[in-house]
N, C-alpha and C positions, 0 to 999 in steps of 0.2 A: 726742799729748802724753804720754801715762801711758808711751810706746816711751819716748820722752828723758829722762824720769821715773826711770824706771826702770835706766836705762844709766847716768844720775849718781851713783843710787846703788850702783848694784854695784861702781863703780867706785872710790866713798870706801871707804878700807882700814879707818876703824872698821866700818863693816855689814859689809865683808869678816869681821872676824873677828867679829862680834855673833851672825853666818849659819852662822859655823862652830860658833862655841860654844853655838847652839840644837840644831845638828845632833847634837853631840858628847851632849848633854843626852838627848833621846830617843832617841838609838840607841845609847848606856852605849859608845860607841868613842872614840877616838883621830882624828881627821880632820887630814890635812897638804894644804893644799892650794901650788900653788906662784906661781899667779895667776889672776886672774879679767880677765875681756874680756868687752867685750860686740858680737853683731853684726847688724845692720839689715839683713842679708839674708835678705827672706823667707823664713821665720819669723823673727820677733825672739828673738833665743835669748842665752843666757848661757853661756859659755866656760870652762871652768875645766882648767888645763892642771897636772900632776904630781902626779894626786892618791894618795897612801895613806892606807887606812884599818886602824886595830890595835888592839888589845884597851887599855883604858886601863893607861899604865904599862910597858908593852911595845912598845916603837915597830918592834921585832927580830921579831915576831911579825905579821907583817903579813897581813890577811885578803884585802884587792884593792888592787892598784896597778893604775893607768891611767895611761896619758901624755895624754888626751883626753879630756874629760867634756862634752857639749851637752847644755844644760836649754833645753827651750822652754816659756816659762809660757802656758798658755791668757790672755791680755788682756784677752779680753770678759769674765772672768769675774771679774776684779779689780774692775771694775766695780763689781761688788755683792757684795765684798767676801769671794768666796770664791777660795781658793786651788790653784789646780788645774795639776800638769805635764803639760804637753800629752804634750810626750815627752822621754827622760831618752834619752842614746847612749853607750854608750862604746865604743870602739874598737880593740883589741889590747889587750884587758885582762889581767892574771893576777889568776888567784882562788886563793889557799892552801888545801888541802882540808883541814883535819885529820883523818887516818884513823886511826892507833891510837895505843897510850899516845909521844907525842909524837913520832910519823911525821908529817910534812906533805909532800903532793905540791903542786907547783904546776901548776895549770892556765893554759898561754900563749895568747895568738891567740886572745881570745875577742871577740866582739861580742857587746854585748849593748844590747839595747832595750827599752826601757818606755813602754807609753802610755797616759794618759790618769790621772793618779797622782795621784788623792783619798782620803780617809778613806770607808769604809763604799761602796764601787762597786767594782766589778772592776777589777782593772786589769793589764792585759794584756804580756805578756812573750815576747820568742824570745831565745834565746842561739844563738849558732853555736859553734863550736871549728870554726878549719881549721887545716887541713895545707897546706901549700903554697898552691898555689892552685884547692882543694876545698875543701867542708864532711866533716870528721871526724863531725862530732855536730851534731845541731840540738835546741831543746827547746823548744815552746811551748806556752803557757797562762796561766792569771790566778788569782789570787789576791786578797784582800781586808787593807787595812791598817786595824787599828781602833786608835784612841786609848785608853790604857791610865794613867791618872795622866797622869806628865810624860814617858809611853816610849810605844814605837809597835809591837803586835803584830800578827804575818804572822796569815791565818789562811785557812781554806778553800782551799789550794793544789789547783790543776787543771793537769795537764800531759800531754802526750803526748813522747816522746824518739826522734828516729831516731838511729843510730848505721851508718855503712857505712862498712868501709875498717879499722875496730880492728882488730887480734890482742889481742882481749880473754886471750890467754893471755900475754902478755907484760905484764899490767895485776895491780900487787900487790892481791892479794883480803885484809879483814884476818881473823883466824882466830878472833875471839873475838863475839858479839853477831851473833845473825842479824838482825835487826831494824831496819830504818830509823827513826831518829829525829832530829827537831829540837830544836836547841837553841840560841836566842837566832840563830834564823833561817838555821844552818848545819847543812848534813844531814852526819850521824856514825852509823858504825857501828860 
């Protein structure tokens, strides 16, 4: 019952955009999505097809487009009334890097997976980047999202990176700021 429940309303365009404009709220971005589906193939998952996301104001500045986004809500856990992604996918993603005073690379062919997506518990993550048909880069680990007012900060990041196959010498290094830093959840150096 909460499956058909559930697909009803993903499917009314006001929660469509109710869902977008909570998203847009705690995470201070910009969210385009192009539509939503839902589908009854085990897992009960929710479909959201052309998505970009971009700093508000700047639709030209875009941080990740996807053509594919699968949400699978935990169900038993709606139950009792907490909200839990079982697992987030997206598939051929690009992620805009921005690297120095207004260089952006775009990162293509990425996969990326998230599981188990609550406040205050791990929640666990790989990305892939391929080339063809290899992994370039793999990158996994977890991290913790904590509620922050009405926004949502990353925190305790754990990760390990393989990389084989780069010519890390053909990869622009930027020349100013040795130091790894985040900022509003995007790594910048």
């Amino acid at each position: 019952i909460a499956s058909v429940l559930a697909a009803l309303a993903v499917r009314h365009k006001g929660f469509q955009e109710a869902v977008i404009r909570q998203l847009e709220k705690q995470f201070d971005y910009e969210i385009q999505l192009g539509s939503f589906d839902v589908s009854f193939f085990p897992p009960v998952s929710v479909i959201a097809r052309d998505i970009v996301i971009a700093p508000p104001g700047t639709p030209e500045m875009k941080i990740l487009q996807a053509s594919k986004l699968r949400i699978t809500l935990n169900i038993w856990l709606l139950l009792f009334r907490k909200v839990e992604l079982a697992r987030v996918e997206a598939r051929d993603a690009t992620y805009y890097v921005s690297w120095a005073e207004g260089a952006r690379i775009p990162l293509s062919g990425l996969d990326v997976e998230l599981r188990h997506v609550a406040w205050k518990r791990p929640v666990y993550f790989s990305i892939r980047a391929k080339g063809g048909d290899r992994d370039l880069a793999r990158a996994e680990g977890e991290f913790f999202l904590q509620p922050e007012g009405d926004k949502v900060r990353l925190s305790s990041l754990k990760a390990s990176v393989e990389a084989s196959g780069l010519d890390l010498a053909k990869f622009p290094v930027p020349e100013s700021k040795e130091v790894i830093q985040t900022k509003e959840g995007i790594l910048s150096w």
